[in-house]
Chimera marker file (.cmm) of the C-alpha trace (Angstrom):
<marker_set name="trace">
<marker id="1" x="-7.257" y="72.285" z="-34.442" r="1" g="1" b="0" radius="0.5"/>
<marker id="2" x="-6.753" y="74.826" z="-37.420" r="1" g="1" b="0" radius="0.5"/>
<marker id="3" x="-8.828" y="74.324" z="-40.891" r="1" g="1" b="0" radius="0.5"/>
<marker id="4" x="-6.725" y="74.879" z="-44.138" r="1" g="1" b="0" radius="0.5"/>
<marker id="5" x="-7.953" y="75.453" z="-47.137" r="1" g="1" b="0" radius="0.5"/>
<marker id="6" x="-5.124" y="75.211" z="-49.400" r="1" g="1" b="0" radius="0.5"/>
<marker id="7" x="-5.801" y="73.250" z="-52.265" r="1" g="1" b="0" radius="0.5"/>
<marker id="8" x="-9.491" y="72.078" z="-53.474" r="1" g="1" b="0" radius="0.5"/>
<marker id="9" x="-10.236" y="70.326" z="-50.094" r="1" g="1" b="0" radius="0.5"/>
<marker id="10" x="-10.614" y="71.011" z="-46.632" r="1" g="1" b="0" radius="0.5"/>
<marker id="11" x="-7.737" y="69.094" z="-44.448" r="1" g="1" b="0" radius="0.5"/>
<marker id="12" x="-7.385" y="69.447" z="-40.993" r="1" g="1" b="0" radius="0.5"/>
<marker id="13" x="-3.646" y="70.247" z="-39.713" r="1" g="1" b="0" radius="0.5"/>
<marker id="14" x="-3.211" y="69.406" z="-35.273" r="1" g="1" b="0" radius="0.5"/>
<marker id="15" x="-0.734" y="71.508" z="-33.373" r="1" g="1" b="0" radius="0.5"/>
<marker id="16" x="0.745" y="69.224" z="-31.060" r="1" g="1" b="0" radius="0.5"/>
<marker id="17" x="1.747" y="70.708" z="-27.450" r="1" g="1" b="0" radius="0.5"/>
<marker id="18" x="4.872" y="69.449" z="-25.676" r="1" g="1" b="0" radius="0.5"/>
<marker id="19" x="4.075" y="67.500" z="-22.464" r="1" g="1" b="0" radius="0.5"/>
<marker id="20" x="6.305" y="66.901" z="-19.933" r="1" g="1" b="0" radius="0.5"/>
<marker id="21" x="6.393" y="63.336" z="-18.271" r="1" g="1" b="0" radius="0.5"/>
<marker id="22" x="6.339" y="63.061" z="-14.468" r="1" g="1" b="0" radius="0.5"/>
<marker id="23" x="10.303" y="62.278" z="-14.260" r="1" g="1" b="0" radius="0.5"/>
<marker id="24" x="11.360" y="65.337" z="-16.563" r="1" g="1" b="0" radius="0.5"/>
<marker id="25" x="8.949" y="67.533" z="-14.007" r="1" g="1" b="0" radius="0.5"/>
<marker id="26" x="10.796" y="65.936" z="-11.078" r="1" g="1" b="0" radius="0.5"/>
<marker id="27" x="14.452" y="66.101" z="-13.001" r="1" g="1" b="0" radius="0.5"/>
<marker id="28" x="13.359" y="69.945" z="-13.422" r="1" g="1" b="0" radius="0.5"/>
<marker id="29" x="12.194" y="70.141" z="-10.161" r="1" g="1" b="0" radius="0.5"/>
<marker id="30" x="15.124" y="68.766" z="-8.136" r="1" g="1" b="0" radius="0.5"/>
<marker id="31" x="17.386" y="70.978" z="-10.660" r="1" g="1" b="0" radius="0.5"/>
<marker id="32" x="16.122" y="74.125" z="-9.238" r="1" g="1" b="0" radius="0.5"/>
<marker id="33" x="16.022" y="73.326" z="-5.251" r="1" g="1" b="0" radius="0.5"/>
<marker id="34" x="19.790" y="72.062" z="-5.752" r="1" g="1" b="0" radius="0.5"/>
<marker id="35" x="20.859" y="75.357" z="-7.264" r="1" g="1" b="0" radius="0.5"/>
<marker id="36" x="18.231" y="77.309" z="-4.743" r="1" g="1" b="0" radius="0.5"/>
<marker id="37" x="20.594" y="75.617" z="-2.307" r="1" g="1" b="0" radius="0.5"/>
<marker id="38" x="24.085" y="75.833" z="-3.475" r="1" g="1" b="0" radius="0.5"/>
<marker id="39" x="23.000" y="79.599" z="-3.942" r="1" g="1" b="0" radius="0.5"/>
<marker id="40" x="22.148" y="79.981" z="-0.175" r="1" g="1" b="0" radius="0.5"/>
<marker id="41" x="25.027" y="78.218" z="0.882" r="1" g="1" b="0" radius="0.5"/>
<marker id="42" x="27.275" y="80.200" z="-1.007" r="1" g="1" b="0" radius="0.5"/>
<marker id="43" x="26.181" y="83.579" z="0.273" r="1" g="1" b="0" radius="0.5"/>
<marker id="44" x="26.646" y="82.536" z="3.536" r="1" g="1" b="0" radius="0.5"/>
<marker id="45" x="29.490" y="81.088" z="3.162" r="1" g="1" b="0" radius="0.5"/>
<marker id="46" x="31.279" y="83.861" z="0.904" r="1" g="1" b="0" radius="0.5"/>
<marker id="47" x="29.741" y="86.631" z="3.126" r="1" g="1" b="0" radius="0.5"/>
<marker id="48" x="31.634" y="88.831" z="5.151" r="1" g="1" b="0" radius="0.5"/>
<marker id="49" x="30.346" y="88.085" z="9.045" r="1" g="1" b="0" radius="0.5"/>
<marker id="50" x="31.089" y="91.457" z="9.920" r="1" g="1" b="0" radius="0.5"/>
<marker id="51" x="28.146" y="92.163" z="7.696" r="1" g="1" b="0" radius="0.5"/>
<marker id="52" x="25.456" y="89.943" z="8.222" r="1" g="1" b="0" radius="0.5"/>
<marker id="53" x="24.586" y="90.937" z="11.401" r="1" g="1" b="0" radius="0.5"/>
<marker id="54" x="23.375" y="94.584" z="13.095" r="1" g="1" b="0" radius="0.5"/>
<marker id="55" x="25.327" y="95.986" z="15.879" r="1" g="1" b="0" radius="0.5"/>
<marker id="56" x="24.005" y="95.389" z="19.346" r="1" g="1" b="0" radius="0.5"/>
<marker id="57" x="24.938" y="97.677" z="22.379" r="1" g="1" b="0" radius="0.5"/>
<marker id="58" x="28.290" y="96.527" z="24.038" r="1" g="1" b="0" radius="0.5"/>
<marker id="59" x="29.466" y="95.811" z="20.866" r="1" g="1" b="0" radius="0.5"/>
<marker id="60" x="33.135" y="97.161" z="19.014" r="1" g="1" b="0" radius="0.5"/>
<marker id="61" x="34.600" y="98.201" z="15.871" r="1" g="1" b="0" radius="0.5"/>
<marker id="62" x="38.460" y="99.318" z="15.094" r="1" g="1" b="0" radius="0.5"/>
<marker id="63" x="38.553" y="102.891" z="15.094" r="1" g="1" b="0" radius="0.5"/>
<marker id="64" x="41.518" y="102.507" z="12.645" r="1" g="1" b="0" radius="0.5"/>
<marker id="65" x="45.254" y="101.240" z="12.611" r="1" g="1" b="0" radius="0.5"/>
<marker id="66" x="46.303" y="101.067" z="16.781" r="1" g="1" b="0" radius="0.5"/>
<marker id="67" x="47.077" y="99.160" z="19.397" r="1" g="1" b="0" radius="0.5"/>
<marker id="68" x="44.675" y="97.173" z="21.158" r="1" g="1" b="0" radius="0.5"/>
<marker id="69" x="44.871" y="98.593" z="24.473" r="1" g="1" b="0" radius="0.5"/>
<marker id="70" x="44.658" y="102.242" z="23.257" r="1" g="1" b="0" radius="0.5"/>
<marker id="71" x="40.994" y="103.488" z="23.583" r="1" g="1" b="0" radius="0.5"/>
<marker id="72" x="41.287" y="105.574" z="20.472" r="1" g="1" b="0" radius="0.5"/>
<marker id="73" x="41.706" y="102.408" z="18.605" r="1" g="1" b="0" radius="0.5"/>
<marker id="74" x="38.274" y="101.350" z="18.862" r="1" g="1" b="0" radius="0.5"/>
<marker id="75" x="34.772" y="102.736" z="19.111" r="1" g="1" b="0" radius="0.5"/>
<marker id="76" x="31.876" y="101.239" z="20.469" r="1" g="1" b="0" radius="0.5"/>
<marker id="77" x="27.573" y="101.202" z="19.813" r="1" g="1" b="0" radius="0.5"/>
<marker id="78" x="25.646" y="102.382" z="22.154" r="1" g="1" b="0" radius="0.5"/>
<marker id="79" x="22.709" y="101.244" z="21.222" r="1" g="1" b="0" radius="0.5"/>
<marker id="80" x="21.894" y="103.778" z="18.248" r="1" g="1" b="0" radius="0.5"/>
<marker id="81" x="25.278" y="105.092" z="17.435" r="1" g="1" b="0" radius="0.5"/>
<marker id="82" x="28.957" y="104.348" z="17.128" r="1" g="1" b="0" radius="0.5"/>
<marker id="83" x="30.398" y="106.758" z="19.338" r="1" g="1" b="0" radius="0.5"/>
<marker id="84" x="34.121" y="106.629" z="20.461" r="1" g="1" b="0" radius="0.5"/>
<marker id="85" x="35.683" y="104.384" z="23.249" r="1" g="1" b="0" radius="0.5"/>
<marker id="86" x="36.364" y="104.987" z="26.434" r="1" g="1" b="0" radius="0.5"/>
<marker id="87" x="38.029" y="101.518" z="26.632" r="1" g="1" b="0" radius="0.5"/>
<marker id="88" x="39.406" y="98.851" z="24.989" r="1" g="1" b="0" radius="0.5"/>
<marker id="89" x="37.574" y="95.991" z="24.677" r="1" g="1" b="0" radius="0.5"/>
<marker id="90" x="37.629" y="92.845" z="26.750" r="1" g="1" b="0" radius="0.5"/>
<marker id="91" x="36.183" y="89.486" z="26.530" r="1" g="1" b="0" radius="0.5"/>
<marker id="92" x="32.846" y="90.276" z="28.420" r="1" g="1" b="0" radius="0.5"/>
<marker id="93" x="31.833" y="92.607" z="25.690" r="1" g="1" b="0" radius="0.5"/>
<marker id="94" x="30.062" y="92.471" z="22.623" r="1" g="1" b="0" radius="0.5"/>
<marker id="95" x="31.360" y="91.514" z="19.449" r="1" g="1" b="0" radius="0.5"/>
<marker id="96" x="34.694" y="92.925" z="18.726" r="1" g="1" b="0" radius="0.5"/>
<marker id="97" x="35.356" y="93.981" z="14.407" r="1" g="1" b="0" radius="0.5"/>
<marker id="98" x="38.375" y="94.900" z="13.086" r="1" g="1" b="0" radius="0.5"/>
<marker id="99" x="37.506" y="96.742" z="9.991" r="1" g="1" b="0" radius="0.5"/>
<marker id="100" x="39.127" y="96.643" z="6.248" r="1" g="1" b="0" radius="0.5"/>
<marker id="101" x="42.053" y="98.352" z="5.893" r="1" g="1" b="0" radius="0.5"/>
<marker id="102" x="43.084" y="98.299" z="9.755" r="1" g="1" b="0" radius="0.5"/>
<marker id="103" x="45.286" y="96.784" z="11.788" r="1" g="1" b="0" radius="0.5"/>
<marker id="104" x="45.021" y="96.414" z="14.947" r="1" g="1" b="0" radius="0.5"/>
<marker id="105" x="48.535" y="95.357" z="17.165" r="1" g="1" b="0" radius="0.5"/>
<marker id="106" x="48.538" y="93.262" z="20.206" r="1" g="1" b="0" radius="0.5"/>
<marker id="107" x="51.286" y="94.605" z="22.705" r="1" g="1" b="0" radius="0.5"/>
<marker id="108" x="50.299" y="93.079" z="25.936" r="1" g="1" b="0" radius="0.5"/>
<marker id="109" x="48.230" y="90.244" z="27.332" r="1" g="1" b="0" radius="0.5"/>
<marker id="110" x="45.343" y="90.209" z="26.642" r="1" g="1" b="0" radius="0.5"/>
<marker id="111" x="41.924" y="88.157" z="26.629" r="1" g="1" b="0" radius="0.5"/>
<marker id="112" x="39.508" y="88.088" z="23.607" r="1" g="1" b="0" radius="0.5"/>
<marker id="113" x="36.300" y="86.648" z="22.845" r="1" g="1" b="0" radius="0.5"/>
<marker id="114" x="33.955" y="87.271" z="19.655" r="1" g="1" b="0" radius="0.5"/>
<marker id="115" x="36.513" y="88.869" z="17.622" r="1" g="1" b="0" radius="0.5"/>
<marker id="116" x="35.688" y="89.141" z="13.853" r="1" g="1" b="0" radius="0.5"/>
<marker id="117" x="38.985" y="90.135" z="11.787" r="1" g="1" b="0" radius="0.5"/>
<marker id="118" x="37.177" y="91.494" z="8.532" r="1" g="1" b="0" radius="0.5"/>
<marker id="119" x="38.271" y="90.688" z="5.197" r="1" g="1" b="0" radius="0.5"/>
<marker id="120" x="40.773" y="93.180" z="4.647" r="1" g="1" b="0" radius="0.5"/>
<marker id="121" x="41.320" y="93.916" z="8.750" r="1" g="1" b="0" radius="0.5"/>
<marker id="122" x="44.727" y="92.368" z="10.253" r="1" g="1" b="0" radius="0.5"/>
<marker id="123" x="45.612" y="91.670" z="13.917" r="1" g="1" b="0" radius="0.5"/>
<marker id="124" x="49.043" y="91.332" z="15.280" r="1" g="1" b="0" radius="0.5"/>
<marker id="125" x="49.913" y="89.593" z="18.117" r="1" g="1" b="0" radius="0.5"/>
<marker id="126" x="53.500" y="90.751" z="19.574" r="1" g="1" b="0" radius="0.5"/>
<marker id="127" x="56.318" y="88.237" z="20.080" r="1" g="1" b="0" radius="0.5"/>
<marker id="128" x="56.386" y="87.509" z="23.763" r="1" g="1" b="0" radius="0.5"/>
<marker id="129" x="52.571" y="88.216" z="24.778" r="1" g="1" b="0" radius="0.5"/>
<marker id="130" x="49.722" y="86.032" z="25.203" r="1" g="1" b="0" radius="0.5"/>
<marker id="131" x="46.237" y="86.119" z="23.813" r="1" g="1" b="0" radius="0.5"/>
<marker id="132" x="43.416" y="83.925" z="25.363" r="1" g="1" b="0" radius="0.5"/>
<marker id="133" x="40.590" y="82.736" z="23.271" r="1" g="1" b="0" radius="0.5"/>
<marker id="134" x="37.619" y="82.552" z="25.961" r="1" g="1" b="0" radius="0.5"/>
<marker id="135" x="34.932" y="80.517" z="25.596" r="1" g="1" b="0" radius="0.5"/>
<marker id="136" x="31.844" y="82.864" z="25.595" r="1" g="1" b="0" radius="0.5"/>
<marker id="137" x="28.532" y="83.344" z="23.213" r="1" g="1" b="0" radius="0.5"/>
<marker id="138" x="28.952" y="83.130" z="19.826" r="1" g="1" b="0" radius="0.5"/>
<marker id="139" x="32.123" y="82.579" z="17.293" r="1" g="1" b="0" radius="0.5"/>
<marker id="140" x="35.397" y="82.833" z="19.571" r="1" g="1" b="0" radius="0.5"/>
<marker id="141" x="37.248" y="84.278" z="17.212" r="1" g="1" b="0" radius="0.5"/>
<marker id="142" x="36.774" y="84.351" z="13.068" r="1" g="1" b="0" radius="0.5"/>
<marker id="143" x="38.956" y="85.454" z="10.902" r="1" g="1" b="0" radius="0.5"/>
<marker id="144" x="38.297" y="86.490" z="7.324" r="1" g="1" b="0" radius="0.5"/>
<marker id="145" x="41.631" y="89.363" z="7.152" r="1" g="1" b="0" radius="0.5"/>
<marker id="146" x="44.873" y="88.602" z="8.430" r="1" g="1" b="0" radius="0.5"/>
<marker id="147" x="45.804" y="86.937" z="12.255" r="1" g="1" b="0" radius="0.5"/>
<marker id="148" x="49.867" y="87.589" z="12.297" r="1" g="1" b="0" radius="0.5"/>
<marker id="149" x="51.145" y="85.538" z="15.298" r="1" g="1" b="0" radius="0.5"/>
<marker id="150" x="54.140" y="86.087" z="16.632" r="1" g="1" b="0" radius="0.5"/>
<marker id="151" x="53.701" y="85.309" z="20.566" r="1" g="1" b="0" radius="0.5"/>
<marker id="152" x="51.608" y="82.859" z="22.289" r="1" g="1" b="0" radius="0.5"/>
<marker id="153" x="47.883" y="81.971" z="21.499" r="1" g="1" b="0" radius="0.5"/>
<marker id="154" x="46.220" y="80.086" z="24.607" r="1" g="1" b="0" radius="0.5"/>
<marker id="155" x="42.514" y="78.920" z="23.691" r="1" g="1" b="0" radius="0.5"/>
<marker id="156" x="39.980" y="77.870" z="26.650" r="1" g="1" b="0" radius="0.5"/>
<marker id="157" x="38.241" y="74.762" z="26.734" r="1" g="1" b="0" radius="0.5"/>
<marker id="158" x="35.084" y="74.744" z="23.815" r="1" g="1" b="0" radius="0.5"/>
<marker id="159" x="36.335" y="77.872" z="22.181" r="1" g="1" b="0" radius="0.5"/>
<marker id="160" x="37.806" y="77.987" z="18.617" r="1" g="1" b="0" radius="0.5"/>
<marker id="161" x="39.191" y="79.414" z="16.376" r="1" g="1" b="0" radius="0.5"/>
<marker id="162" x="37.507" y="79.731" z="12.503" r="1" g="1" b="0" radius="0.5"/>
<marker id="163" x="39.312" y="80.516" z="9.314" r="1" g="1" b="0" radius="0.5"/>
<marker id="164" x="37.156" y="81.620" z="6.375" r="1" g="1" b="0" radius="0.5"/>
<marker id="165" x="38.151" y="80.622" z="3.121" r="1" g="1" b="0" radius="0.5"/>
<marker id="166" x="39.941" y="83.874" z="2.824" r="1" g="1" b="0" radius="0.5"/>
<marker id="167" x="41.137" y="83.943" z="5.978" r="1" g="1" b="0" radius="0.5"/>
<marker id="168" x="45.170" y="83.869" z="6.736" r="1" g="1" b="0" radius="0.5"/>
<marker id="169" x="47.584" y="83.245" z="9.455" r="1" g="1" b="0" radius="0.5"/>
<marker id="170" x="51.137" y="84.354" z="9.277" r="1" g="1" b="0" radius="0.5"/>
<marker id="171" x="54.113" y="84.655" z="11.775" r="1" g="1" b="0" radius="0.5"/>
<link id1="1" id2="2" r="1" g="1" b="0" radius="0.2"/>
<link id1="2" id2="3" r="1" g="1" b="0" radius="0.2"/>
<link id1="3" id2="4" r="1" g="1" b="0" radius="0.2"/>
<link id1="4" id2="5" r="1" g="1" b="0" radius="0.2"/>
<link id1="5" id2="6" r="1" g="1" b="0" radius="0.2"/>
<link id1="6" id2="7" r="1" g="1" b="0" radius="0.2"/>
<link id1="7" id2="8" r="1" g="1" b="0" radius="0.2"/>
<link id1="8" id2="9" r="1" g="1" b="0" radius="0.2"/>
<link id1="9" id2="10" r="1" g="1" b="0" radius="0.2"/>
<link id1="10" id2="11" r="1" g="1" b="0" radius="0.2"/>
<link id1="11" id2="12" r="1" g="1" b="0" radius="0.2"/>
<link id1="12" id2="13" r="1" g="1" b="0" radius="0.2"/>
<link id1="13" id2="14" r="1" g="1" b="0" radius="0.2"/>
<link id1="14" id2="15" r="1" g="1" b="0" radius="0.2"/>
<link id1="15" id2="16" r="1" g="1" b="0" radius="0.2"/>
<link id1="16" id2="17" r="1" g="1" b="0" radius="0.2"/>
<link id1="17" id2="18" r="1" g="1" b="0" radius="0.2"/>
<link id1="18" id2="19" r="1" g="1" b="0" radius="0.2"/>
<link id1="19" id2="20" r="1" g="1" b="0" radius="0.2"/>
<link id1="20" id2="21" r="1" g="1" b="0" radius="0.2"/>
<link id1="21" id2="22" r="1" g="1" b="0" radius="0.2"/>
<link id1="22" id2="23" r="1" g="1" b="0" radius="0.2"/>
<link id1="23" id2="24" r="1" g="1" b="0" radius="0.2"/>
<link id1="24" id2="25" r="1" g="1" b="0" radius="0.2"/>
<link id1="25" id2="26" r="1" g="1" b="0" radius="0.2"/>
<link id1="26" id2="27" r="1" g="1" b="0" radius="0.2"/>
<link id1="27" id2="28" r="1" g="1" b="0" radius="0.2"/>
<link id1="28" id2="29" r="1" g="1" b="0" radius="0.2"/>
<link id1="29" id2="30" r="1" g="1" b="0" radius="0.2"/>
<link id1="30" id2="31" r="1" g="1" b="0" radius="0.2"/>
<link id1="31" id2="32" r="1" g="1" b="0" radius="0.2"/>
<link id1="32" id2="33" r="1" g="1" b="0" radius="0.2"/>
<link id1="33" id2="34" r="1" g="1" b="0" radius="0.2"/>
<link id1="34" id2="35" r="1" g="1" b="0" radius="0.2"/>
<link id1="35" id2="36" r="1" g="1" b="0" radius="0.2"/>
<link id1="36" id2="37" r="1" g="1" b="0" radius="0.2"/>
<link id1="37" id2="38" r="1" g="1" b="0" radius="0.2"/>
<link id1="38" id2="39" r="1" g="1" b="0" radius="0.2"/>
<link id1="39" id2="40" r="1" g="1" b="0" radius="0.2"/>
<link id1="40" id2="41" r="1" g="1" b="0" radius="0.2"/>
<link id1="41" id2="42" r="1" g="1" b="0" radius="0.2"/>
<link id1="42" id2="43" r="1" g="1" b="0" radius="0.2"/>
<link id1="43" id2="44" r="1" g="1" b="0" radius="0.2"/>
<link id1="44" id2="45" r="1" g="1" b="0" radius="0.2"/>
<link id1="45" id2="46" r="1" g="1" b="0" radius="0.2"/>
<link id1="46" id2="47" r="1" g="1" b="0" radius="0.2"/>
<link id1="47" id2="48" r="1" g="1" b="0" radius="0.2"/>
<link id1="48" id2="49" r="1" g="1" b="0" radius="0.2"/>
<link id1="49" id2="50" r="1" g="1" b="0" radius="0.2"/>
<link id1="50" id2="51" r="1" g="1" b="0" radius="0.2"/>
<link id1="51" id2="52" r="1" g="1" b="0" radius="0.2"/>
<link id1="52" id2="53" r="1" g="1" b="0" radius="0.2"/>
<link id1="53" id2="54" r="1" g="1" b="0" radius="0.2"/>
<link id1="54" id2="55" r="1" g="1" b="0" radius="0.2"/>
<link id1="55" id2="56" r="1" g="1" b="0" radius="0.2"/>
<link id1="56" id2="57" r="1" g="1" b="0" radius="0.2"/>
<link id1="57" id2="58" r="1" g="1" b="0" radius="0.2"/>
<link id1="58" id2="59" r="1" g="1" b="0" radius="0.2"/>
<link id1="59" id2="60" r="1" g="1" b="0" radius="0.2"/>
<link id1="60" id2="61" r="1" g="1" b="0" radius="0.2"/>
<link id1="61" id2="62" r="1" g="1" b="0" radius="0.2"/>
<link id1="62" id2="63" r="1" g="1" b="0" radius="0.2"/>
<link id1="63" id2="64" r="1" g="1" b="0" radius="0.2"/>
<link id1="64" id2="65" r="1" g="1" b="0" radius="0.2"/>
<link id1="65" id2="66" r="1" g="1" b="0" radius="0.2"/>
<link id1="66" id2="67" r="1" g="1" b="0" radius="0.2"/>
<link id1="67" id2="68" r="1" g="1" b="0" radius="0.2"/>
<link id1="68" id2="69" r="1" g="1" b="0" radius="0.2"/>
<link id1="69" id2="70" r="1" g="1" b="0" radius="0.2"/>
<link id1="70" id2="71" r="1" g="1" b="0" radius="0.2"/>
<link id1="71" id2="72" r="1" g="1" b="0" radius="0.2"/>
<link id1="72" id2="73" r="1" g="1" b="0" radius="0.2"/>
<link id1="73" id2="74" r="1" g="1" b="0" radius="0.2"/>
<link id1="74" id2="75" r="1" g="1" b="0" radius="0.2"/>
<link id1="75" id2="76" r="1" g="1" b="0" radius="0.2"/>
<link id1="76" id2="77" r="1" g="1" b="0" radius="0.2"/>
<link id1="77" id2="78" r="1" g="1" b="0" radius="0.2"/>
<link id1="78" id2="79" r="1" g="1" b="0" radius="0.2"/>
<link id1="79" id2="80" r="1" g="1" b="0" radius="0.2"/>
<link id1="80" id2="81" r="1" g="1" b="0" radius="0.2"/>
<link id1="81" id2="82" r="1" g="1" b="0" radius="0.2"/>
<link id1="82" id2="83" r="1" g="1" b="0" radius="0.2"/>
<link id1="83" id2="84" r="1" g="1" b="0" radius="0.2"/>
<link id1="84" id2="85" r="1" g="1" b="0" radius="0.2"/>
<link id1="85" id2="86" r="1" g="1" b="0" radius="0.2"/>
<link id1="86" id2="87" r="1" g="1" b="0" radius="0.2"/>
<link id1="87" id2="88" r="1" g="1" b="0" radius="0.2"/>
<link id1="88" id2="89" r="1" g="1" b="0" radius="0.2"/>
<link id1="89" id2="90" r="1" g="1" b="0" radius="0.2"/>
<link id1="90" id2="91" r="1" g="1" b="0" radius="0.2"/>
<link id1="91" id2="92" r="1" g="1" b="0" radius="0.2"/>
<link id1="92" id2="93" r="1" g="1" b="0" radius="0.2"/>
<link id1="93" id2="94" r="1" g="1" b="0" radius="0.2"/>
<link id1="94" id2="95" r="1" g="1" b="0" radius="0.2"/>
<link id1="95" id2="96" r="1" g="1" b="0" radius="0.2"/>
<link id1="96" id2="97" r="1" g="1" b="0" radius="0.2"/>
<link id1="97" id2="98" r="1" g="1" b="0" radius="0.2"/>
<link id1="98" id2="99" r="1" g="1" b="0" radius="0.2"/>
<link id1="99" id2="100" r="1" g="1" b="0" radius="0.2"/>
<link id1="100" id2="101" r="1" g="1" b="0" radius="0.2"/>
<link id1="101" id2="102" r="1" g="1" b="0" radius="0.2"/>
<link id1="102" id2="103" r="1" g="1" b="0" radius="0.2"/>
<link id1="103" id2="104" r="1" g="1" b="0" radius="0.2"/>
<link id1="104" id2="105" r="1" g="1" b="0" radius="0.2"/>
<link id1="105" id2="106" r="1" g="1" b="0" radius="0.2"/>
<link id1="106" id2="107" r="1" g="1" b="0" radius="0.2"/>
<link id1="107" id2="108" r="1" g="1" b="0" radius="0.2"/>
<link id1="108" id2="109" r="1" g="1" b="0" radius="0.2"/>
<link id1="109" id2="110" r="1" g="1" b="0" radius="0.2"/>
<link id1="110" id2="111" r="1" g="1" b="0" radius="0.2"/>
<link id1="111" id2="112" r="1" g="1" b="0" radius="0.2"/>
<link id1="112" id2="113" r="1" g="1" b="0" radius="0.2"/>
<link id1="113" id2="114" r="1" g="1" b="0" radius="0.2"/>
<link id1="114" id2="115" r="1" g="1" b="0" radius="0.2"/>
<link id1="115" id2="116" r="1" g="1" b="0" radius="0.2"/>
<link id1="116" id2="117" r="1" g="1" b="0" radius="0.2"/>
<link id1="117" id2="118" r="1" g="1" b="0" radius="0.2"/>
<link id1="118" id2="119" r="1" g="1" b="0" radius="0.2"/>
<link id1="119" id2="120" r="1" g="1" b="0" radius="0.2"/>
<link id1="120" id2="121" r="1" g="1" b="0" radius="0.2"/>
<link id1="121" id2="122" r="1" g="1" b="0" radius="0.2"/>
<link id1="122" id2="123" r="1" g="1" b="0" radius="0.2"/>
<link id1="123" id2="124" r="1" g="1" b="0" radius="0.2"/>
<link id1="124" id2="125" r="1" g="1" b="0" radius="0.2"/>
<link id1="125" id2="126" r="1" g="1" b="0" radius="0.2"/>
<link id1="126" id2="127" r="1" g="1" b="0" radius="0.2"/>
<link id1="127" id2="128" r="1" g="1" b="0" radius="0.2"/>
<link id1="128" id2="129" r="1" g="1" b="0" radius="0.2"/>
<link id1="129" id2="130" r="1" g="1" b="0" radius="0.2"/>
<link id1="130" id2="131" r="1" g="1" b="0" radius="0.2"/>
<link id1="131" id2="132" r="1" g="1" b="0" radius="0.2"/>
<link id1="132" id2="133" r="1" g="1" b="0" radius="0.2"/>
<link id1="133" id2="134" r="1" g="1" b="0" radius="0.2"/>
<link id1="134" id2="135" r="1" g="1" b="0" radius="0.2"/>
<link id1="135" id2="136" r="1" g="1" b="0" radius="0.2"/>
<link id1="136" id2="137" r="1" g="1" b="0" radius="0.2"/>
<link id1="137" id2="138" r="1" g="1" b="0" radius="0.2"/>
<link id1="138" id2="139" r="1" g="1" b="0" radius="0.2"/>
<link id1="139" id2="140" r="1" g="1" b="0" radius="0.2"/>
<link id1="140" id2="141" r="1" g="1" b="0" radius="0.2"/>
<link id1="141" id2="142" r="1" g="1" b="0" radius="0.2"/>
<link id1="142" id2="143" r="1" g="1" b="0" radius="0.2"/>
<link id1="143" id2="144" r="1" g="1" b="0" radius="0.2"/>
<link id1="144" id2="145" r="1" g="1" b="0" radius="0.2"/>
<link id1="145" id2="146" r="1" g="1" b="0" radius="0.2"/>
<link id1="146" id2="147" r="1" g="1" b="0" radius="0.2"/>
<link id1="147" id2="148" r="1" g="1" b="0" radius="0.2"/>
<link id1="148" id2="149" r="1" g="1" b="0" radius="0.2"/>
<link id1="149" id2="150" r="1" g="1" b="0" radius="0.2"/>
<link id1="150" id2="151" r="1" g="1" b="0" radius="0.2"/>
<link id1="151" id2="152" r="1" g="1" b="0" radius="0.2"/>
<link id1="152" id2="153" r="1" g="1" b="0" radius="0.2"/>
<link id1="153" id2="154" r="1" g="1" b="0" radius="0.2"/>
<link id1="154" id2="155" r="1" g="1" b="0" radius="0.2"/>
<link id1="155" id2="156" r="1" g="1" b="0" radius="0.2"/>
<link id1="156" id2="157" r="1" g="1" b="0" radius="0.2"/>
<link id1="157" id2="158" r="1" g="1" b="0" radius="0.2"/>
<link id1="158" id2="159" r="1" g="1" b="0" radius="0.2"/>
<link id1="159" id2="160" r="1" g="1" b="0" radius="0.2"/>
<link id1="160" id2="161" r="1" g="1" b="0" radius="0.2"/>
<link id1="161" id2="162" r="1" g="1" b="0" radius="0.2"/>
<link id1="162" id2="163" r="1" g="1" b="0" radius="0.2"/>
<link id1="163" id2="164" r="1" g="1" b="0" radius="0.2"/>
<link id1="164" id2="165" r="1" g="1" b="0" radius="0.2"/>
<link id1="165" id2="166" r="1" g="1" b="0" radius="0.2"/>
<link id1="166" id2="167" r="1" g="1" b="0" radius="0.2"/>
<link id1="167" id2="168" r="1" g="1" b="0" radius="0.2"/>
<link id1="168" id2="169" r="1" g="1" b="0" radius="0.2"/>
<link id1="169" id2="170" r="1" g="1" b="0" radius="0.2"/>
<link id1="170" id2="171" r="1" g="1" b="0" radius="0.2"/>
</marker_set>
């Protein structure tokens, strides 16, 4: 309370102090862990996979625009370093990435398994040749770039195939 002495007497003024009732605390409360969740979904929804996760040994990355077959296409970590390929990749490797602003052609049969096509990134498949999706750990195959499919895509039992939301198939 505050004492004013305007005037001849003495009056006494109260500040009043906004209290919030138990269901605006809980309206506030559930209002924040709903948009603390939409927020976390989003990011990991919206985020590139290629990303979100550190490179393990065994694992490979497009090089730059090739074919998949060509060592020079790709490079792979060793553990501490990308360092370049003696190989292409198969399915019994790590992660596979093809990186923005490369594309990466498919001449000859082939079988795949953990591929990542990055936002940006584009595969080809040739008319006339095969890819197999294998089922092995982790996401089959995920595509955020491009997947242009001109030949025959054969996918094992329990493997898939994901689309992001900016993910894109053509022929």
């Amino acid at each position: 309370m505050r004492r004013s002495t305007r005037g001849r007497g003495m009056r006494m003024v109260q500040r009043q102090r906004m209290r919030l009732s138990l269901r605006q605390k809980a309206i506030i409360g559930s209002s924040l862990m709903v948009a603390l969740a939409v927020g976390i979904t989003l990011f990991f929804n919206v985020s590139d996979p290629s990303n979100s996760y550190g490179a393990t040994s065994g694992d490979f990355r497009s090089n730059g625009t090739g074919n998949w077959n060509a060592p020079s296409t790709w490079q792979k970590y060793n553990g501490s370093t990308w360092v370049a390929a003696t190989a292409a990749p198969s399915s019994t490797d790590g992660v596979i990435t093809i990186q923005n602003g490369h594309t990466v052609t498919i001449p000859a049969p082939v079988t795949v398994d953990q591929v990542v096509i990055s936002s940006g990134g584009t595969v080809v498949l040739n008319s006339g040749v095969t890819m197999t999706v294998a089922n092995g750990t982790g996401t089959d195959f995920d595509v955020s770039g491009i997947f242009k499919n001109a030949g025959t895509v054969t996918i094992n039992a329990s493997a898939a195939m994901t689309y992001q939301s900016a993910g894109k198939i053509s022929a």
